[in-house]
N, C-alpha and C positions, 0 to 999 in steps of 0.2 A: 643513430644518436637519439638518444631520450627528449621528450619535451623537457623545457625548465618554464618556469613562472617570469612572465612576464611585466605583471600587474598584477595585484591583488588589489581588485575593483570592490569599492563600496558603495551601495544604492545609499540617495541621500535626498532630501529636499529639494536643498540650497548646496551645490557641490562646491562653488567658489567661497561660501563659506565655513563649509567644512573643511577645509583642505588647508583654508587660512589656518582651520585650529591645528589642526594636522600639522601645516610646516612648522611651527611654532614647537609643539611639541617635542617635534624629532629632532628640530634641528636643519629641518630639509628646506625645499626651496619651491614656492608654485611655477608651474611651465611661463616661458615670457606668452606667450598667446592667451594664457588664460584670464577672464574680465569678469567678476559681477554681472548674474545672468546668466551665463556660460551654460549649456546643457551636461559640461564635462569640466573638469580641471585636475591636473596632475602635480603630484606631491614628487619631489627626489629627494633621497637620501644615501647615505652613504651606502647603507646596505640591505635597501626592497625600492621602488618604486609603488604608490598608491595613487591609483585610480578613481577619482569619486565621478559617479554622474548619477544623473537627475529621474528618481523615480516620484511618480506622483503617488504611489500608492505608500499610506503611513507606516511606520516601522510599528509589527502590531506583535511579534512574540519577541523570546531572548534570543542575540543570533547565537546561528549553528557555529560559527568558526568567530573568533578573534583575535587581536592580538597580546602577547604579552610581552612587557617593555621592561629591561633591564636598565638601569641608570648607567650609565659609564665614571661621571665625574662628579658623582653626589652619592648620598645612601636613598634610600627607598623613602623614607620619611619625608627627605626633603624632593623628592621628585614628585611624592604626593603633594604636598604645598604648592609647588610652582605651576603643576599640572591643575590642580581646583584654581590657582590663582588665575587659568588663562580660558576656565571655562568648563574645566570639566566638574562633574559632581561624584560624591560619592556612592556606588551602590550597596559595598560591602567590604568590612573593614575582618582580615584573616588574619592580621599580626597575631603573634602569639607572644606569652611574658617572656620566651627564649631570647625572641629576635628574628626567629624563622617566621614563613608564611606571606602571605601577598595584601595586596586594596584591589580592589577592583571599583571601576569610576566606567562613566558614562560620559562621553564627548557630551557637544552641544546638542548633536541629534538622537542622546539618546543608545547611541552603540558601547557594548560593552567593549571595558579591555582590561589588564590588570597591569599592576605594577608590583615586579619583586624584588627582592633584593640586588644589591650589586655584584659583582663578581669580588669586590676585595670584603662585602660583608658576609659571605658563602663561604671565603678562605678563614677566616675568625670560627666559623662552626665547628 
């Protein structure tokens, strides 16, 4: 049998409060052992698990991998709203006058991700 992905681990400052913005945003839940401090704390969600722990070395280029986040029950415009509303910033904005194309924002420490359309704004194209 093949490996599967267990975690997708993100080095982070402050993990406990990365993971805050994390569960916030997916919708997921931090592990009950996880406290402010923590050298680790874990994110669930319906469909990945995120791993964040505690590197001291600063986030110094763009990461290699990220993720890209689909809205389920909203369009893209308003996922960017709620997502800046909870702390994320914006890096760069790829909407296009179509309606196609992505944002890409930055959590609170700085990690890039994007936000693209929803799956019922992709069936309208």
């Amino acid at each position: 049998m093949a490996s599967m992905i267990r975690h997708i681990t993100i080095d982070s400052a402050d993990p406990y409060a990365l993971a805050t913005f994390w569960a916030q945003a997916l919708d997921g839940s931090l592990g009950e052992d996880d406290f402010p401090g923590d050298p680790e704390a874990v994110v669930t969600t319906t469909t990945a698990t995120l791993l964040f722990v505690r590197v001291d070395d600063p986030k110094a280029v763009k990461n290699r991998v990220h993720l890209d986040l689909q809205p389920q029950d909203r369009t893209r415009d308003q996922e960017v709203e709620r997502l800046l509303s909870l702390g994320a910033t914006l890096q760069g904005d790829h909407r296009r006058p179509d309606g196609t194309g992505w944002v890409t924002l930055h959590d609170p420490e700085g990690n890039e991700f994007c936000v693209e359309r929803s799956a019922a704004e992709r069936a309208k194209s």
